[in-house]
GUNU-345730 format. One record per residue (C-alpha): residue in one letter; y negated, z negated, x negated. Coordinates in steps of 0.001 Angstrom, whole numbers, plus 524288, in hexadecimal, padded with zeros to 5 digits. Example, Ala and Ser with C-alpha at 12.3 -4.5 7.8 and 13.67 -1.06 7.14 Angstrom:
residues 2
A811947E1887CFF4S804247E41C7CA9A
***
This chain:
residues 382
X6C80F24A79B0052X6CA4524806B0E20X6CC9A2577AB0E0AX6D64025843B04D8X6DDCD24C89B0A3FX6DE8925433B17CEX6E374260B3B117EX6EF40259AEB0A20X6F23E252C5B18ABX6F2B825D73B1EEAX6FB3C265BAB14A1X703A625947B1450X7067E25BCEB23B8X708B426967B21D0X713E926866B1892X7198C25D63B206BX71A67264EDB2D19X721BD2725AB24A3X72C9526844B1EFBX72D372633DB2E19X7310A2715FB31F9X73ACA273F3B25B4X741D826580B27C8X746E426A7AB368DX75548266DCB37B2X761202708EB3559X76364271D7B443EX755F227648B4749X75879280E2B3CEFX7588C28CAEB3F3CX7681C2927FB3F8EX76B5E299E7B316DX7734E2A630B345CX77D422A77AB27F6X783582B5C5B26DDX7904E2B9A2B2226X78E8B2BFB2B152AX7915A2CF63B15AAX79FE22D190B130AX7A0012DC23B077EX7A5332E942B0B85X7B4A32EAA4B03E2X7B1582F349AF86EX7B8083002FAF61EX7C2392FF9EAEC8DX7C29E307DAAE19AX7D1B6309E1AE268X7D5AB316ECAE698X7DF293184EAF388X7ED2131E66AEDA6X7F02B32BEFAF112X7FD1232C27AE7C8X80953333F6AEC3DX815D732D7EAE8BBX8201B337C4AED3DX82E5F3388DAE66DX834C4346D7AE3B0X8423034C67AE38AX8444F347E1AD6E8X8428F3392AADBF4X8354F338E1AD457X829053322EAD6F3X81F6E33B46AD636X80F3F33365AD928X8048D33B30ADC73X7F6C0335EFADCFCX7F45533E04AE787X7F8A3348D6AF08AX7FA3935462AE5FEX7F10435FC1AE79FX7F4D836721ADED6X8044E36BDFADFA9X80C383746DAD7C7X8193E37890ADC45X822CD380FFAD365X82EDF383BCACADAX83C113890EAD173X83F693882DADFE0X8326338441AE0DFX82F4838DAFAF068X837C738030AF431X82CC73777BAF15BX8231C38124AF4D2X827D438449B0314X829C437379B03DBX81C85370FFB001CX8151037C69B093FX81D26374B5B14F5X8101736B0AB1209X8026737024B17D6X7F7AA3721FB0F18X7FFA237156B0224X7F9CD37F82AFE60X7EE2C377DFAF935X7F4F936E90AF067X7FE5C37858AEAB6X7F86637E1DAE060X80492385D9AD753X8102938A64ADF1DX81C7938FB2AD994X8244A39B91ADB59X82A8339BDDAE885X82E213AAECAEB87X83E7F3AB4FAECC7X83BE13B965AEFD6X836083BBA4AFCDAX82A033B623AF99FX822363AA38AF86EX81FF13A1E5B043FX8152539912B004EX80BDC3A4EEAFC47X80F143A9BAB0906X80B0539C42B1029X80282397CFB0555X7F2F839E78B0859X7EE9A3976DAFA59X7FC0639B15AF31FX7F4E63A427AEAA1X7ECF839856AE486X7F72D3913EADFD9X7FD553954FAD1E5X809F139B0BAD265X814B739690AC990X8215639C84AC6DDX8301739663AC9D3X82E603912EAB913X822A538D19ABBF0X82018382EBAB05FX817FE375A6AAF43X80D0137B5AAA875X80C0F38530AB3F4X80C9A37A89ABF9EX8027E37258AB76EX7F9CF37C8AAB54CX7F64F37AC4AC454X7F13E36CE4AC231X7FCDE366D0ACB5CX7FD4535881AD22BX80AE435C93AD6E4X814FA364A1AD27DX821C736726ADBCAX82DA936CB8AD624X83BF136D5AAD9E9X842EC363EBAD489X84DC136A98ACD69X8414B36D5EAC485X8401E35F7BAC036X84509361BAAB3ECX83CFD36BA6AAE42X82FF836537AB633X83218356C4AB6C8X830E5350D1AAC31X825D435A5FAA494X81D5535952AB1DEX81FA2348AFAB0F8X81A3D348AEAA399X80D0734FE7AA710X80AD03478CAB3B8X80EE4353BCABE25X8130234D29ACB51X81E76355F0ACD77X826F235492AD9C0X8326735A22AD9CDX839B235EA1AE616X8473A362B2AE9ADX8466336830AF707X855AE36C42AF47BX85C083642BB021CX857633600BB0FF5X856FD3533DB0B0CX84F5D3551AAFE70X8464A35FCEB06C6X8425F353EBB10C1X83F0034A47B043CX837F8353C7AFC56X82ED735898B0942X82BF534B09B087DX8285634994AFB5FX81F7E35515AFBA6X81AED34E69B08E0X8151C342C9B0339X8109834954AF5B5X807113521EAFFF0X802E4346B6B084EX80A7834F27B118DX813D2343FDB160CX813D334740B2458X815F6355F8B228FX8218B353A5B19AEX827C234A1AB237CX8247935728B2C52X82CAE35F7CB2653X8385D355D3B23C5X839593528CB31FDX837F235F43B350BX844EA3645EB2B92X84C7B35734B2F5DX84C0135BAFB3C94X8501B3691BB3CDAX85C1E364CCB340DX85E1B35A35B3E11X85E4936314B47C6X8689B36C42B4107X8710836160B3A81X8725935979B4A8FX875D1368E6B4F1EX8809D369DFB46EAX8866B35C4DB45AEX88F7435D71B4EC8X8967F3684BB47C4X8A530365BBB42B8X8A6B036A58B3379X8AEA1375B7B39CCX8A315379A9B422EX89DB637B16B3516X89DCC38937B2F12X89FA73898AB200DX892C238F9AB1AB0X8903A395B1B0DBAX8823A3958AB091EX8802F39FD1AFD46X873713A2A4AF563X877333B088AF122X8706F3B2B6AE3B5X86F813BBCEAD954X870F43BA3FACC46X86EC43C402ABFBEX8718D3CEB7ACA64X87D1C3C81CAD320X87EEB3BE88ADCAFX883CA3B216ADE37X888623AACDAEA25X882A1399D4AE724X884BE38ED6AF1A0X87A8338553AF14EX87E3E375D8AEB01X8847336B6AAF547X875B936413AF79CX86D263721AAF8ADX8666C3756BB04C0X86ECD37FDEB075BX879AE3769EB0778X8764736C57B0F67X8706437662B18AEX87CF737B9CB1C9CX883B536ECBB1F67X876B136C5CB2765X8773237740B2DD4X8860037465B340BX88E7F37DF0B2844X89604378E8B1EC9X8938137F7FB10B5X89E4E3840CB0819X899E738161AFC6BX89AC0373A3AFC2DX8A2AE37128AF126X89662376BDAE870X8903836D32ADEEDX88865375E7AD7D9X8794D370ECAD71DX872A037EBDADAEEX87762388E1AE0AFX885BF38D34ADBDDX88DDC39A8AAD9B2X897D539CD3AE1D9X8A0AE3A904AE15DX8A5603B10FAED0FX8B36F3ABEEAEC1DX8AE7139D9CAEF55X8A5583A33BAFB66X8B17B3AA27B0050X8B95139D61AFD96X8AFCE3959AB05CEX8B0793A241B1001X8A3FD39BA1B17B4X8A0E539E92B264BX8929C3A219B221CX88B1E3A426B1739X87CBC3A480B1682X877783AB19B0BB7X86AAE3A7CFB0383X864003B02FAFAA9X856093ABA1AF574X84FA53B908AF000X857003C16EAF818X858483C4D1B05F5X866CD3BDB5B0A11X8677D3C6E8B1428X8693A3D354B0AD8X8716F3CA58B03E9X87AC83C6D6B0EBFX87A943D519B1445X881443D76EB05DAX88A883CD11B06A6X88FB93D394B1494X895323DE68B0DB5X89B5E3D909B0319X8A9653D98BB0446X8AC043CB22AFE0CX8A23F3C5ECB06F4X8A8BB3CAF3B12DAX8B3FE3C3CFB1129X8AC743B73CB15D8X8AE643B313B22A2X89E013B045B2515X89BED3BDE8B20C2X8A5C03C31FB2A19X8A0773BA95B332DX8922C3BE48B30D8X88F7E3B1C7B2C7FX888453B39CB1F10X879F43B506B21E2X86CBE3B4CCB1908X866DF3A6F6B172EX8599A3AAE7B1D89X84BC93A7C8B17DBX83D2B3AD32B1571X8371E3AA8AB0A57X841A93A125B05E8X850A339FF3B0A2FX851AB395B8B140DX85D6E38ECCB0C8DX856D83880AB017EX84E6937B88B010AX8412B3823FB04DCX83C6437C33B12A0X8432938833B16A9X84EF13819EB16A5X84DE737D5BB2560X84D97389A2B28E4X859E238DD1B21BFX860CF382D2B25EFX85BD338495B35CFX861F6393C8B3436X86BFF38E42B2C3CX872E438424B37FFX86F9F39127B4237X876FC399DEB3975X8824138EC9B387BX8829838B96B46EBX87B63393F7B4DFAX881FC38F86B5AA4X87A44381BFB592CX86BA03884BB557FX86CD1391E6B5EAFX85CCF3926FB608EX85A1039201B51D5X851DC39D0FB4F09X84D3E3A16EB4130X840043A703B43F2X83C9339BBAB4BE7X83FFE39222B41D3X83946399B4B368EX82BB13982FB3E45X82D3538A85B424AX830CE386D8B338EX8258138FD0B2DC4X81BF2389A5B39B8X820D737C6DB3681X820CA37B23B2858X819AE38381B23C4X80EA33844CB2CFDX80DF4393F3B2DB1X80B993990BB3B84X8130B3A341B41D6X80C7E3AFE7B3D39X80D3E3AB2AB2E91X81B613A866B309AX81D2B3B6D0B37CCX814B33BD59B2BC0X81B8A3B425B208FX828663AF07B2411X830F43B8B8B2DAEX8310E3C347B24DDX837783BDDBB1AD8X841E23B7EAB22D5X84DCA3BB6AB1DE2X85E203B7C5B1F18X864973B729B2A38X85ABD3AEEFB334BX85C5C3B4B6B4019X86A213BB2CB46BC
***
């Protein structure tokens, strides 16, 4: 008995002495460190960033791609013109994948630039839809006098089609643009628009000063034939031909046309206008054979710019350098020397063919020697 009572005491003082040690006051405690709960990482979302292309074409439509097209078809008539604008662009050989025809005689000048040209489909000048969708297009280019034959059939089967006019200075600079930010190639465009405004800066401040009768009349003529004659057509008020001229410090005769393409004219109106030169353009021909014709020819004699040796051969290579091609700064650099040749009097024609083949079309010196110069043609050089 007295046994058991001493084994209760003592378990008694044992459980006294552990709630002694578990009663100690907070400020004896031991300090608690609280953390910050973990601030969960941001989640990816699940939207995708936009890659769409707004861009808005000749025609003043919108035109959205989801992304920058890979797959380009360019065709239809006067289509070289949106050819030889979109090969100003590096690397657009891989994202054109059908090309139209662009031979005006003397040869095609992409093929000849163009190391992949012969795996893209050719299409002819009638090309139709069928044939441009048959290449699996994200982006068809066409001119834009083609809209109504393309528009609206390429609209109803979901075809982005941007249409371009290419047909003025003006309308050159915009659609470069356009193309510009359709390739992601914004920079490069604004390139080659700085790089036109200022060359026909620098010819337009040369010639300001000029009075109208410092100003020699000028007749422009695209000498044609037709079911086995020629013709003799002035180009419309707003063509580059046009406003080239007045540019280029002449004043053109045939201002009074209103016609919307090029017009007919007869020989009695040319020797009614009786210009002080005439440059003559011929587009599947060689103008110079041309103009060595005209020289003889007893009606054409009796103009003062032929007695005068003042009629020469528009010049060009694979394309005349009169017509809205990128070529066109070239025509209208010779054009102003031709005009006043007293206030270019260091333009030189070979030089500025390489600098505008090095330049815009990134070909080096002994491609231009091998591809270009032989085909120059017109009178380019005295």
């Amino acid at each position: 008995m007295k046994k058991s009572l001493l084994f209760l005491t003592l378990s008694f003082s044992l459980i006294l002495s552990a709630c002694a040690v578990n009663t100690a006051s907070p400020q004896e405690a031991a300090p608690v460190t609280v953390e910050e709960p973990a601030v969960a990482a941001e989640e990816p979302t699940d939207e995708p960033v936009s890659m769409e292309i707004n861009i808005t074409d000749a025609l003043d439509r919108e035109v959205t791609f989801p992304e920058t097209p890979s797959r380009i078809v360019y065709g239809g008539k006067s289509s070289l013109m949106i050819a030889d604008a979109l090969y100003l662009f590096p690397n657009i050989s891989e994202r054109i994948v059908a090309a139209g025809d662009t031979n005006q005689n003397f040869g095609n000048f992409i093929q000849a630039i163009d190391p992949n040209f012969d795996q893209k489909t050719l299409l002819s000048g009638q090309a139709s839809i069928e044939e441009m969708l048959a290449n699996n297009p994200d982006a068809v280019l066409l001119k834009n006098f083609l809209a109504g034959d393309y528009q609206q059939p390429m609209e109803e089967l979901g075809i982005n089609t941007v249409f371009l006019n290419l047909e003025t200075p003006e309308q050159f600079n915009t659609d470069i643009l356009t193309l510009g930010e359709m390739l992601g190639e914004q920079a490069r465009a604004e390139e080659i628009v700085e790089t036109y405004n200022s060359n026909v800066a620098n010819i337009s401040d040369t010639v300001a000063g000029l009075s109208e009768e410092e100003k020699p009349s000028v007749l422009v003529i695209y000498y044609r034939e037709s079911d086995g004659a020629y013709t003799y057509n002035v180009p419309p008020l707003s063509w580059m031909q046009t406003t080239n001229v007045i540019t280029a410090g002449g004043t053109p005769v045939w201002l009074e046309n209103t016609a919307k393409s090029w017009n007919v004219v007869g020989f009695e109106q040319i020797a009614a206008w009786n210009p002080d030169m005439v440059f003559l353009i011929a587009y599947r021909e060689n103008a110079s054979a041309l103009v060595d014709s005209l020289l003889t020819d007893a009606q054409w004699q009796s103009l003062s710019a032929v007695r005068n040796e003042q009629l020469y051969a528009f010049p060009g290579d694979f394309y005349s350098w009169d017509q809205p091609d990128p070529r066109w700064i070239l025509g209208l650099k010779w054009l102003a020397w031709r005009i006043h040749p007293d206030l270019f009097p260091s333009f030189d024609t070979i030089s500025e063919v390489r600098s505008f083949y090095r330049d815009m079309y990134m070909l080096d010196d002994a491609t231009i020697d091998a591809v270009i110069m032989p085909l120059l043609r017109g009178d380019y050089a005295d």
